[in-house]
PDB file of the backbone (N, CA, C, O) and the ligand in Angstrom, with CONECT records:
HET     ZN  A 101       1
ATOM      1  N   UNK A   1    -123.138 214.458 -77.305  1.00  0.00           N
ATOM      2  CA  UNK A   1    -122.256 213.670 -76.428  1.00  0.00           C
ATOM      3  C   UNK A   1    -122.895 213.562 -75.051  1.00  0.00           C
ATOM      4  O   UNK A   1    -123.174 214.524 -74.336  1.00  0.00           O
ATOM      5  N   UNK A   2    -123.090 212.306 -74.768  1.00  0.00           N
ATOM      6  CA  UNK A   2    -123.883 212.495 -73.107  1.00  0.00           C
ATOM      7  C   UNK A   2    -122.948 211.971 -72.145  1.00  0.00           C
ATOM      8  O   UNK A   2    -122.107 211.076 -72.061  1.00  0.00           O
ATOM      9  N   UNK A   3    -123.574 213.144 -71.271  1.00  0.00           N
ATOM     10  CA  UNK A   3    -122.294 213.252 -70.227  1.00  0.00           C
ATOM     11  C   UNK A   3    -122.614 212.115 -69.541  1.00  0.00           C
ATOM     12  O   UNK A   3    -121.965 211.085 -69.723  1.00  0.00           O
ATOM     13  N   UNK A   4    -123.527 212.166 -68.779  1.00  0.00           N
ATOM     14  CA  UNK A   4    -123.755 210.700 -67.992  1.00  0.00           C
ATOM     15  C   UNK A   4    -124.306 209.166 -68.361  1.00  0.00           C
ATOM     16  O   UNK A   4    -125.487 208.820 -68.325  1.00  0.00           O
ATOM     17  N   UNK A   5    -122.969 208.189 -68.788  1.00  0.00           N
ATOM     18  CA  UNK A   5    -123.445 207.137 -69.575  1.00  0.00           C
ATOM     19  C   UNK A   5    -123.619 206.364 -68.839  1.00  0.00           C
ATOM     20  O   UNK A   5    -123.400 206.711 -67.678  1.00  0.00           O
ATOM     21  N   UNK A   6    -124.144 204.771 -69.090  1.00  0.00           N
ATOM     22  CA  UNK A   6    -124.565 203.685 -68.131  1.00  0.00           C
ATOM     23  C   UNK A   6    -123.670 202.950 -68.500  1.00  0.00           C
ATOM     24  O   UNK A   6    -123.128 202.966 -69.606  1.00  0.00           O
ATOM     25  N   UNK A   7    -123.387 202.069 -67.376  1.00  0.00           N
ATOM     26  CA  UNK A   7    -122.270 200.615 -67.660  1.00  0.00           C
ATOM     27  C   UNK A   7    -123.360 199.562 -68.395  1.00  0.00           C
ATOM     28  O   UNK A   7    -124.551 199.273 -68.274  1.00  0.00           O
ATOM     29  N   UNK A   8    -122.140 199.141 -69.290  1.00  0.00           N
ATOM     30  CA  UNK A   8    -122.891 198.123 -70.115  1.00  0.00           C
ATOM     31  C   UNK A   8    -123.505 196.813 -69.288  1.00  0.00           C
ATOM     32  O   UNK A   8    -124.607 196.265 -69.270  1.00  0.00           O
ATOM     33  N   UNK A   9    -122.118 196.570 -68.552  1.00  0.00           N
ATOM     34  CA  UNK A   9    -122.325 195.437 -67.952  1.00  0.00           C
ATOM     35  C   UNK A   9    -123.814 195.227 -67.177  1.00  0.00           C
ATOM     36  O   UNK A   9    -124.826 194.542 -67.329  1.00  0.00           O
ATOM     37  N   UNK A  10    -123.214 196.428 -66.096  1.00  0.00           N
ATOM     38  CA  UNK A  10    -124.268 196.113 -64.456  1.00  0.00           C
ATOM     39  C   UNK A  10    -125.462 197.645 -64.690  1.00  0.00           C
ATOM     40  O   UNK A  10    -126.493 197.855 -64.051  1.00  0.00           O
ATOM     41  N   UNK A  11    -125.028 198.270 -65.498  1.00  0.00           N
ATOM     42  CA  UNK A  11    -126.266 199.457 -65.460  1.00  0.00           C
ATOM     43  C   UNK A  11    -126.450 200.784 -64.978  1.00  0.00           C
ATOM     44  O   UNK A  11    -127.333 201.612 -65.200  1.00  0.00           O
ATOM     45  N   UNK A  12    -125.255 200.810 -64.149  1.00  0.00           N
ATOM     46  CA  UNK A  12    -125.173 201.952 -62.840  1.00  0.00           C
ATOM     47  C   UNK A  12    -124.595 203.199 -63.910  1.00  0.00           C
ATOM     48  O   UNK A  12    -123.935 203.103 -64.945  1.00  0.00           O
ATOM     49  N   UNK A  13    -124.932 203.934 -63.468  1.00  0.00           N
ATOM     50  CA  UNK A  13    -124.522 205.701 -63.992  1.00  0.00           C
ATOM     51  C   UNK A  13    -123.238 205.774 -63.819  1.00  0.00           C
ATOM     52  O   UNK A  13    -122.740 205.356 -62.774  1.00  0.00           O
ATOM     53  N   UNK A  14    -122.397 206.380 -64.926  1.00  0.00           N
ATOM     54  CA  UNK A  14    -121.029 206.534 -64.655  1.00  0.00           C
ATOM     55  C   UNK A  14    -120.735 207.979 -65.162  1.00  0.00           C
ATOM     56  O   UNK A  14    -121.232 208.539 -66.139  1.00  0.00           O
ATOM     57  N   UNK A  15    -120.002 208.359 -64.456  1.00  0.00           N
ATOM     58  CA  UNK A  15    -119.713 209.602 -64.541  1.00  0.00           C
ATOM     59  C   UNK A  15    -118.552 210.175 -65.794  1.00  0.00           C
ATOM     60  O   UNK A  15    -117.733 209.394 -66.280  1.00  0.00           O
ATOM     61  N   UNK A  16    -118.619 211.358 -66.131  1.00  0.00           N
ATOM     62  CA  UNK A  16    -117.445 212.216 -67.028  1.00  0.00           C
ATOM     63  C   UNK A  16    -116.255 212.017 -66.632  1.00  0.00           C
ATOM     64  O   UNK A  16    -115.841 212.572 -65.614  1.00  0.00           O
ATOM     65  N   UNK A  17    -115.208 210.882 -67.635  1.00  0.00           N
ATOM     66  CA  UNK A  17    -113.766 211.097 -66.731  1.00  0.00           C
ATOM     67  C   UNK A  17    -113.625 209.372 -66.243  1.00  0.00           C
ATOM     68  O   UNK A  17    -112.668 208.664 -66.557  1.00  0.00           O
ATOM     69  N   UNK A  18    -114.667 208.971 -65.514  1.00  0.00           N
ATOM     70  CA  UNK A  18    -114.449 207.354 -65.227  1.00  0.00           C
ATOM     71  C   UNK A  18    -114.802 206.364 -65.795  1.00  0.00           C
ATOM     72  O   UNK A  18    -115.446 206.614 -66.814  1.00  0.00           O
ATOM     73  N   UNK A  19    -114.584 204.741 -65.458  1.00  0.00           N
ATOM     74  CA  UNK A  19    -114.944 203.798 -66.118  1.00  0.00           C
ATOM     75  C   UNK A  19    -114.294 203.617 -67.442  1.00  0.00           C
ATOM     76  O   UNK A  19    -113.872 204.660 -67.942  1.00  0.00           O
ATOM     77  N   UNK A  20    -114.102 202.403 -68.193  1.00  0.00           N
ATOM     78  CA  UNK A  20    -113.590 202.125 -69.581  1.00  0.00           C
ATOM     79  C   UNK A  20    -114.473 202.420 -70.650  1.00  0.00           C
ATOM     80  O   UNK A  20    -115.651 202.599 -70.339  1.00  0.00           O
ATOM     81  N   UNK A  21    -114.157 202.509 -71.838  1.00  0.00           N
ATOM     82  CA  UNK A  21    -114.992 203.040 -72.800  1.00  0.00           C
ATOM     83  C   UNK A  21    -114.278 201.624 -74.002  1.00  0.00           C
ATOM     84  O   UNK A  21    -113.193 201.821 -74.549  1.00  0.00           O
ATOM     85  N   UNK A  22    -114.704 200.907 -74.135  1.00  0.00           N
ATOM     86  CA  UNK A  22    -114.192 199.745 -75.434  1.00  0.00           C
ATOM     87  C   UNK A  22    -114.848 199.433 -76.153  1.00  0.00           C
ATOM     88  O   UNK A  22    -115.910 198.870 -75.887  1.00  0.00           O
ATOM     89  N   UNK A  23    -114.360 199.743 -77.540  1.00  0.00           N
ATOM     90  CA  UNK A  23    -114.619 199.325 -78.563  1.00  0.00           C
ATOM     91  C   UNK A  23    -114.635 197.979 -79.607  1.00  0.00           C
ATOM     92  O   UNK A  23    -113.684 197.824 -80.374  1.00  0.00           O
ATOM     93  N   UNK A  24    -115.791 196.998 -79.592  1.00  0.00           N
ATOM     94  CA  UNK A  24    -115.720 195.599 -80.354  1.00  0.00           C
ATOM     95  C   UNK A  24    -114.903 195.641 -81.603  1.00  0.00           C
ATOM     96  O   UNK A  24    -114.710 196.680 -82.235  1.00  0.00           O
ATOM     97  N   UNK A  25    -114.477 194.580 -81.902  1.00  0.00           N
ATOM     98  CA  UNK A  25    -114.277 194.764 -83.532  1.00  0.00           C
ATOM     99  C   UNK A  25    -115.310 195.116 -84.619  1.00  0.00           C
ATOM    100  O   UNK A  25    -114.879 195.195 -85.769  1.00  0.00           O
ATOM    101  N   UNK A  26    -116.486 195.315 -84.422  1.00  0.00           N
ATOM    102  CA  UNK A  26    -117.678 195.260 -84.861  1.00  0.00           C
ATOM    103  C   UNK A  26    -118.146 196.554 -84.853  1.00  0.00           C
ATOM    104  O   UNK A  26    -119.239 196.837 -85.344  1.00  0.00           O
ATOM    105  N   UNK A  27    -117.094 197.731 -84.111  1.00  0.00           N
ATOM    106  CA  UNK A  27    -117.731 198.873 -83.754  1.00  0.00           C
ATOM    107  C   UNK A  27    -118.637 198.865 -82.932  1.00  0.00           C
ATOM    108  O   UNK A  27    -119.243 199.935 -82.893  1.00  0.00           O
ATOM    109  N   UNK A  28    -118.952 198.186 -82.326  1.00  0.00           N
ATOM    110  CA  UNK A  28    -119.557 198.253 -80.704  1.00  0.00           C
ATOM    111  C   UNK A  28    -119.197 198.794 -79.864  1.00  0.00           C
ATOM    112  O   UNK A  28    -118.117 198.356 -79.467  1.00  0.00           O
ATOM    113  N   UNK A  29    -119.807 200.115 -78.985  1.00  0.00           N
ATOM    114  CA  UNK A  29    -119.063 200.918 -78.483  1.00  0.00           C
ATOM    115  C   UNK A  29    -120.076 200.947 -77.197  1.00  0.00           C
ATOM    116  O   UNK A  29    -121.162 201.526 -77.180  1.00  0.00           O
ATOM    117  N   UNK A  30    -119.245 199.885 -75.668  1.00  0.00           N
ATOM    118  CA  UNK A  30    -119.634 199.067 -74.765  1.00  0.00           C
ATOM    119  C   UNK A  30    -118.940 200.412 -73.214  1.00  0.00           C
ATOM    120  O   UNK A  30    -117.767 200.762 -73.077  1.00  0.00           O
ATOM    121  N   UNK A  31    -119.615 200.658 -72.715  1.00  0.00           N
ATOM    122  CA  UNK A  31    -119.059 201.402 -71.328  1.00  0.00           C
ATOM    123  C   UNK A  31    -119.356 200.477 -70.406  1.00  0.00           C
ATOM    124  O   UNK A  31    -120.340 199.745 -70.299  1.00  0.00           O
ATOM    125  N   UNK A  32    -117.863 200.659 -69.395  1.00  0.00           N
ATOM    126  CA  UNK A  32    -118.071 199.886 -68.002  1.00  0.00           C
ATOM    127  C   UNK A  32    -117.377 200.691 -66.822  1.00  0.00           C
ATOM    128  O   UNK A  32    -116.368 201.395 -66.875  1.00  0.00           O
ATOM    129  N   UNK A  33    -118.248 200.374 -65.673  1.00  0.00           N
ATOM    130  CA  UNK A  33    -118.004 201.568 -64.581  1.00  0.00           C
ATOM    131  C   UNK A  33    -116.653 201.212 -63.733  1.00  0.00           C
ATOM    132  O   UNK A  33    -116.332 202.084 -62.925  1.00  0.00           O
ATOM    133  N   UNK A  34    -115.744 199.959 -63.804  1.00  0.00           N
ATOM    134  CA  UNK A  34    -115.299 199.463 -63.403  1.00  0.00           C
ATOM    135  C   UNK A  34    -114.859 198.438 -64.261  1.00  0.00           C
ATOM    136  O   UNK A  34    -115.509 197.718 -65.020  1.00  0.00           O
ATOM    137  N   UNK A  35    -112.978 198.510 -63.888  1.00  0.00           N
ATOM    138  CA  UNK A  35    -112.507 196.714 -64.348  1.00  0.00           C
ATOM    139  C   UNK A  35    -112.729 195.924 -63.568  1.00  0.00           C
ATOM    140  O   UNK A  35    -111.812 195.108 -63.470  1.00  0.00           O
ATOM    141  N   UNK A  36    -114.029 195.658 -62.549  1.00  0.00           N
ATOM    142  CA  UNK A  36    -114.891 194.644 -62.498  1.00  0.00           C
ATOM    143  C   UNK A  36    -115.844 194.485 -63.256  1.00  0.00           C
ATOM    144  O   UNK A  36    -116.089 193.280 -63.201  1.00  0.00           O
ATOM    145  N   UNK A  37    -116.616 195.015 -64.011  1.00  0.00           N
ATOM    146  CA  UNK A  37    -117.008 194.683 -64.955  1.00  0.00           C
ATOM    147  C   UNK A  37    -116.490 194.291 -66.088  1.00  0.00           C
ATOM    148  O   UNK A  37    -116.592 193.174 -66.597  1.00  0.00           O
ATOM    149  N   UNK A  38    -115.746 195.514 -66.617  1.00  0.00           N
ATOM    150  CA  UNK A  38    -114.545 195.148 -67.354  1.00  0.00           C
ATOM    151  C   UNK A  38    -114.927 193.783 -67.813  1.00  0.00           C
ATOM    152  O   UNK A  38    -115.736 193.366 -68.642  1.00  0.00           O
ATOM    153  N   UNK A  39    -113.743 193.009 -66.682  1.00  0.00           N
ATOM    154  CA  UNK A  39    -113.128 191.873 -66.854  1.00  0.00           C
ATOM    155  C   UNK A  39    -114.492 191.158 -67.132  1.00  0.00           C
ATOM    156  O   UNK A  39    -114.870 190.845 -68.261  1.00  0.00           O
ATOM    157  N   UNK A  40    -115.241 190.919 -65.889  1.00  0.00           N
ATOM    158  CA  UNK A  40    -116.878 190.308 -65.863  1.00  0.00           C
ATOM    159  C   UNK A  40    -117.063 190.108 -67.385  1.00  0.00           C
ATOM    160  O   UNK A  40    -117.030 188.915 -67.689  1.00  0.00           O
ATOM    161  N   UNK A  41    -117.270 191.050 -68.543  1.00  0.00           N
ATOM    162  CA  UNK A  41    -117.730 191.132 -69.524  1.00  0.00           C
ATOM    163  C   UNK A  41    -117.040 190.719 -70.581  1.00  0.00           C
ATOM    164  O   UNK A  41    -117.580 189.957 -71.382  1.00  0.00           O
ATOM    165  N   UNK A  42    -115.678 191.170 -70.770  1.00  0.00           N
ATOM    166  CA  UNK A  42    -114.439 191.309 -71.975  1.00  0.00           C
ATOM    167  C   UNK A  42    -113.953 189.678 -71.830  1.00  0.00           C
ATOM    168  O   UNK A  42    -114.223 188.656 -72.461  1.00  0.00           O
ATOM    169  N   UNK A  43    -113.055 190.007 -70.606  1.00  0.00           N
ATOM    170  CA  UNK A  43    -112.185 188.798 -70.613  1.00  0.00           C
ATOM    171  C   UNK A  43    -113.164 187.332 -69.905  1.00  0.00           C
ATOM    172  O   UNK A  43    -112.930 186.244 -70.429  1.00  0.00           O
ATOM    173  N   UNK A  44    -113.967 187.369 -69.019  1.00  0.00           N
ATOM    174  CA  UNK A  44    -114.959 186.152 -68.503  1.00  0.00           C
ATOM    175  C   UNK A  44    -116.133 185.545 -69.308  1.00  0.00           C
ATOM    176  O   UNK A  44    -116.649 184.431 -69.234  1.00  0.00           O
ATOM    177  N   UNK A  45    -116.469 186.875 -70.298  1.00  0.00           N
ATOM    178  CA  UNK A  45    -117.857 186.389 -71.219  1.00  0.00           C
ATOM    179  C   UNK A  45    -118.793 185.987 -70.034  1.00  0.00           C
ATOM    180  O   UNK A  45    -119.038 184.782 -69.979  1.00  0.00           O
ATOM    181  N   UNK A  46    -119.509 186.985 -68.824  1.00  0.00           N
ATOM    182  CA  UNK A  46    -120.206 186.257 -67.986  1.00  0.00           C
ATOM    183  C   UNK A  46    -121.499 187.298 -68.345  1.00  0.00           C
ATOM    184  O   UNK A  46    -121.575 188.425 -68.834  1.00  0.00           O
ATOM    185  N   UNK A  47    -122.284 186.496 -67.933  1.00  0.00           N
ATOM    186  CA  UNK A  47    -123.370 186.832 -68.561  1.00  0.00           C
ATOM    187  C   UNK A  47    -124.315 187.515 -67.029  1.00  0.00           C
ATOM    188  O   UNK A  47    -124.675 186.756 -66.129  1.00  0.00           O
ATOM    189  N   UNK A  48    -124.682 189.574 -66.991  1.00  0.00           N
ATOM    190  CA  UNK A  48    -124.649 189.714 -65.458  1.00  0.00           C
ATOM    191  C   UNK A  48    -126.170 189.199 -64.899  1.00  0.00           C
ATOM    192  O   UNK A  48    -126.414 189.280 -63.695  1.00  0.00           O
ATOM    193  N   UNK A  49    -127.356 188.568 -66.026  1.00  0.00           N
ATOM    194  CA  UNK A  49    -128.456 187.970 -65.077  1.00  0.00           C
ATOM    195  C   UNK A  49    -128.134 187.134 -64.223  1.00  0.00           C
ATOM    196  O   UNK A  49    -128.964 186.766 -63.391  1.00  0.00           O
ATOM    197  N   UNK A  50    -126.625 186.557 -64.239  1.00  0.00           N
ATOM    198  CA  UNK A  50    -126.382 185.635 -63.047  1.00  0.00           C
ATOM    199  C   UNK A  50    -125.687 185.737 -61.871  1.00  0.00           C
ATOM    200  O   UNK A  50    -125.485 185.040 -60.876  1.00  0.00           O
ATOM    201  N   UNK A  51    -125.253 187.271 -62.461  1.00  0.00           N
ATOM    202  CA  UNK A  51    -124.342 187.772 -61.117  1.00  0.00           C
ATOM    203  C   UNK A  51    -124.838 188.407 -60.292  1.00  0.00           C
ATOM    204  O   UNK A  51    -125.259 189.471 -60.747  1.00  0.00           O
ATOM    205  N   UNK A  52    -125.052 188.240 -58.962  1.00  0.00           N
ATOM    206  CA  UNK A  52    -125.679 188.597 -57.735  1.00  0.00           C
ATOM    207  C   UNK A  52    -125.521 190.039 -57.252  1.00  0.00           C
ATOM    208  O   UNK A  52    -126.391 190.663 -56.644  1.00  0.00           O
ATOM    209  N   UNK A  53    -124.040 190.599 -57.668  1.00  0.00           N
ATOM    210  CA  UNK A  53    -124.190 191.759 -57.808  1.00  0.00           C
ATOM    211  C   UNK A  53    -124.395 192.467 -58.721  1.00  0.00           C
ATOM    212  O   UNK A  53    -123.730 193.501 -58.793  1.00  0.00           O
ATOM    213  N   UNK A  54    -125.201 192.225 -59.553  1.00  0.00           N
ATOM    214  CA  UNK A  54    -125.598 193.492 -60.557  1.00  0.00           C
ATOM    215  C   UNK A  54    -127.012 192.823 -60.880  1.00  0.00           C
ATOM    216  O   UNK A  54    -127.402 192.656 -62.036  1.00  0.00           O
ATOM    217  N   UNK A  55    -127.782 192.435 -59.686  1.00  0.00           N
ATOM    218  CA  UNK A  55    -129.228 191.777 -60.009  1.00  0.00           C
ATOM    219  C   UNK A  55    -129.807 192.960 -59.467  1.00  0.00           C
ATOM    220  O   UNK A  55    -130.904 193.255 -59.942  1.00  0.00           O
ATOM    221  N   UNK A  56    -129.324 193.737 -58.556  1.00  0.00           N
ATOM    222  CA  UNK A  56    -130.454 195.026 -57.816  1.00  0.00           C
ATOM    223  C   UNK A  56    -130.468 195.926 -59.232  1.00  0.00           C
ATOM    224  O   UNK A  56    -131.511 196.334 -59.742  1.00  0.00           O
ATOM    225  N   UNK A  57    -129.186 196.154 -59.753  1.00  0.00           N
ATOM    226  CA  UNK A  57    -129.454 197.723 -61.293  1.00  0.00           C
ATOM    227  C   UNK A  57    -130.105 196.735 -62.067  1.00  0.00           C
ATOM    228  O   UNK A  57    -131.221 197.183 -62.328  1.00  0.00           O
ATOM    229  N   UNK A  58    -129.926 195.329 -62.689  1.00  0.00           N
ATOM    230  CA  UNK A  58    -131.057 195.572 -63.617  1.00  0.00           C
ATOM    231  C   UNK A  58    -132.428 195.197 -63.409  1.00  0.00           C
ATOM    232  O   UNK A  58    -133.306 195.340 -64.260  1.00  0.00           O
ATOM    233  N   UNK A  59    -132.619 194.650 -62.106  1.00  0.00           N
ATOM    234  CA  UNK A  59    -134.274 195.104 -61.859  1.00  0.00           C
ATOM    235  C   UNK A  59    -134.799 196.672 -61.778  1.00  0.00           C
ATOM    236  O   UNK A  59    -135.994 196.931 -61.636  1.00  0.00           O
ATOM    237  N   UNK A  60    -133.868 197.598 -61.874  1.00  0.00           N
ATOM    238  CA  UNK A  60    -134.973 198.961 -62.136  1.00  0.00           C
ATOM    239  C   UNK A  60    -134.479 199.352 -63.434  1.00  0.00           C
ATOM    240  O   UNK A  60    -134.579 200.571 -63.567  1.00  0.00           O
ATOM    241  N   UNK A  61    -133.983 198.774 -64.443  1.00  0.00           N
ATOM    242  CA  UNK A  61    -133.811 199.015 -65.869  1.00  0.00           C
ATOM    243  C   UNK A  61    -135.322 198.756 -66.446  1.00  0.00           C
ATOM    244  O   UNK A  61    -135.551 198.875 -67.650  1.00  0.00           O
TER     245      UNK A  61
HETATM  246 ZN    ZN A 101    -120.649 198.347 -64.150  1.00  0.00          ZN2+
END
């Protein structure tokens, strides 16, 4: 079990205890550090190479 997982969305380290943990119908099992991402991802379908804030985490991915 790893304690420190990454947001699916934007990339950033999330800690034991925070952020959503959701599951696809597909069994896809997606972490986000925030229901800004959250939403960004689930409910917007936005895709984050275009979002300005989450262009700094995945240039050091
Ligand atoms: Zn995130």
């Amino acid at each position: 079990m790893p304690r420190v997982v990454t947001c699916t969305f934007c990339g950033q380290p999330i800690k034991p205890g925070q952020g959503i943990m959701y599951v696809r119908l597909d069994g896809t099992v997606e972490r986000y550090c925030s229901s800004k991402c959250f939403k960004s991802a689930v409910k917007y379908h936005r895709n984050p190479r275009r979002l300005a804030w989450v262009r700094k985490a995945k240039a050091q991915a």
